[in-house]
C-alpha positions in Angstrom: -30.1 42.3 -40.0 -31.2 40.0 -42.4 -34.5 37.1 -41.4 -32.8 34.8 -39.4 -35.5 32.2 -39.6 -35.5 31.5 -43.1 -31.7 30.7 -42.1 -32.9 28.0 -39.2 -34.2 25.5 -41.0 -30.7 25.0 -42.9 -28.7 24.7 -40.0 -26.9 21.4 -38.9 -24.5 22.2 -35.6 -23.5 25.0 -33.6 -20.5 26.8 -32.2 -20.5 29.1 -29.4 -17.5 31.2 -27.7 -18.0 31.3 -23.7 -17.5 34.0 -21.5 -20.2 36.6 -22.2 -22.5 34.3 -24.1 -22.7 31.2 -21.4 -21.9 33.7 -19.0 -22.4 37.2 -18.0 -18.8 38.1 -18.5 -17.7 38.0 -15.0 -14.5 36.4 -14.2 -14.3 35.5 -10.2 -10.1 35.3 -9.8 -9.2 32.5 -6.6 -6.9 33.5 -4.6 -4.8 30.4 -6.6 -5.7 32.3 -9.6 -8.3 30.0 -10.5 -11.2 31.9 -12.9 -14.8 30.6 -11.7 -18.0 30.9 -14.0 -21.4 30.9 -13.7 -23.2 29.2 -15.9 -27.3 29.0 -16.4 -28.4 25.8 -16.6 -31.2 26.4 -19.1 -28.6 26.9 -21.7 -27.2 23.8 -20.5 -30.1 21.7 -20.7 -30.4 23.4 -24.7 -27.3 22.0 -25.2 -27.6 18.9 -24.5 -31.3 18.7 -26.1 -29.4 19.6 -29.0 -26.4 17.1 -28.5 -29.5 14.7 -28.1 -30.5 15.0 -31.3 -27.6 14.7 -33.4 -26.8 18.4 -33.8 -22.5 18.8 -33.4 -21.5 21.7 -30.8 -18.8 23.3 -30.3 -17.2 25.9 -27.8 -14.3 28.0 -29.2 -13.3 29.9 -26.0 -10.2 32.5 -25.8 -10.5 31.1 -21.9 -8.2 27.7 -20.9 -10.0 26.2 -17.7 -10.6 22.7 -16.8 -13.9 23.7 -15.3 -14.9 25.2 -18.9 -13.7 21.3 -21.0 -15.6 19.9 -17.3 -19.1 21.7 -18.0 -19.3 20.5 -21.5 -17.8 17.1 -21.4 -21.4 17.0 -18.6 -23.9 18.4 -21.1 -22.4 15.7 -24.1 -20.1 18.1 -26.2 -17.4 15.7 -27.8 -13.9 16.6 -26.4 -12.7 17.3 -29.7 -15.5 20.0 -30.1 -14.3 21.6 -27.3 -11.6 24.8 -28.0 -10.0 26.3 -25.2 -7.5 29.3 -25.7 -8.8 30.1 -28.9 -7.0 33.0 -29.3 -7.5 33.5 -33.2 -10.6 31.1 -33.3 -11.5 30.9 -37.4 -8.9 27.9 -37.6 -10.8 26.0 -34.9 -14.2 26.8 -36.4 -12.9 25.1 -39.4 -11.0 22.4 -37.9 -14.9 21.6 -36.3 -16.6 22.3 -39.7 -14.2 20.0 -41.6 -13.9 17.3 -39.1 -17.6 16.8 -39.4 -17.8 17.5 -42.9 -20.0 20.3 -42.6 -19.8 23.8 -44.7 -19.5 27.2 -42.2 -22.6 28.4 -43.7 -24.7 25.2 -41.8 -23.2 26.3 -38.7 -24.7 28.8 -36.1 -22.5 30.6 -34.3 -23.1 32.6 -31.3 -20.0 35.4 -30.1 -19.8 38.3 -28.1 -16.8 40.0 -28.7 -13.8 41.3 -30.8 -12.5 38.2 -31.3 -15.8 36.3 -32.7 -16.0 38.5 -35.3 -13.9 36.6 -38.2 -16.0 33.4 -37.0 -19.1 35.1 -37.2 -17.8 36.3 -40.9 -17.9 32.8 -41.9 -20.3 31.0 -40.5 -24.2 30.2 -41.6 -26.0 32.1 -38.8 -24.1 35.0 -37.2 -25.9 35.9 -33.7 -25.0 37.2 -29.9 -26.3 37.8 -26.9 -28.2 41.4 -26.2 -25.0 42.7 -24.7 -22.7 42.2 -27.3 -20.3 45.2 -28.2 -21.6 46.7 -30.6 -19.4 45.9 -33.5 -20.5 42.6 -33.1 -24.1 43.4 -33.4 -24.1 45.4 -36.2 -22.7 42.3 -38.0 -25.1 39.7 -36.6 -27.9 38.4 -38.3 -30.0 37.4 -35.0 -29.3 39.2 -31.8 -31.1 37.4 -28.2 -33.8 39.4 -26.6 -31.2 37.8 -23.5 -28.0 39.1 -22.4 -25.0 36.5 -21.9 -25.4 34.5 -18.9 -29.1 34.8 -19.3 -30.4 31.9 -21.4 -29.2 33.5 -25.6 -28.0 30.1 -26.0 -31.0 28.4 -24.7 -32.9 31.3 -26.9 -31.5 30.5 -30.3 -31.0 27.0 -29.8 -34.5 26.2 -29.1 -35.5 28.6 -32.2 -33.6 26.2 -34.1 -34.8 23.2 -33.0 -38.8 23.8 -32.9 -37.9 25.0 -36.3 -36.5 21.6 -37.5 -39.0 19.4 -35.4 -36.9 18.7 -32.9 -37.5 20.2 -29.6 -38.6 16.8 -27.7 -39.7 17.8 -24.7 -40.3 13.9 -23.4 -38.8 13.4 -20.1 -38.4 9.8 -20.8 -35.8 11.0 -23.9 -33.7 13.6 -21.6 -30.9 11.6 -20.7 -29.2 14.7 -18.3 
């Protein structure tokens, strides 16, 4: 694991997949067959400090839910930054790096799994959640003292904005 926080300071937008970093992992099936979520809404209120000030986010998710596009559209993610059944999600972490003219390496990245692994390759600022498998770990360059679910995004995204100047804690500013 390499210093993270020399990395901070150079970083312009973030990415994150969904279940097991916003969330603990835990799928609860309807009996429609509906998947519900629960999200913490400190990491929420990190996201949209960050969409606040300027920072691009995206969600590159493996999941396809309306209530997944529904909580970001809320916390100010651009549509188009939002990724759902991301199967193979390197080509949409370019698509969001291109379409905002940004290189990988200015992008944080936050994954949990098999599957974030190629993105996590890539990208400026490989981290997870505590509870990430473990080949994901050994690959990351920041690892949350929190587990998914359990404020990591809030974790790194504050890191990164104190960092820059830019955690504005004014009331008046916080639109949400």
């Amino acid at each position: 694991m390499s210093n993270y926080k020399s990395k901070l300071s150079g970083i312009k937008a973030f990415a994150f997949d969904v279940d097991g970093v916003f969330t603990d992992g835990s799928v609860l099936v309807t009996e429609n067959g509906d998947l519900l979520r629960m999200h913490n809404a400190k990491d929420g209120f990190s996201v949209r400090m960050a969409v606040m000030m300027g920072y691009p986010v995206a969600i590159i998710t493996g999941g396809v839910s309306s209530s997944i596009v529904s909580r970001f559209l809320q916390l100010g993610v651009d549509r188009k930054d939002i990724y759902t059944g991301s199967h193979v999600k390197l080509p949409d972490f370019m698509d969001f790096c291109n379409r905002h003219k940004l290189s990988p390496k200015e992008v944080l990245f936050m994954g949990d799994d098999i599957p974030d692994i190629p993105v996590l390759m890539e990208c400026g600022l490989p981290s997870a959640p505590s509870d990430a498998v473990t080949g994901v770990r050994e690959i990351c360059d920041y690892i949350s003292l929190y587990p998914g679910g359990k404020c990591c995004v809030r974790d790194i995204i504050e890191q990164t904005l104190r960092i820059q100047g830019k955690w504005n804690l004014s009331l008046v500013a916080y639109s949400g």
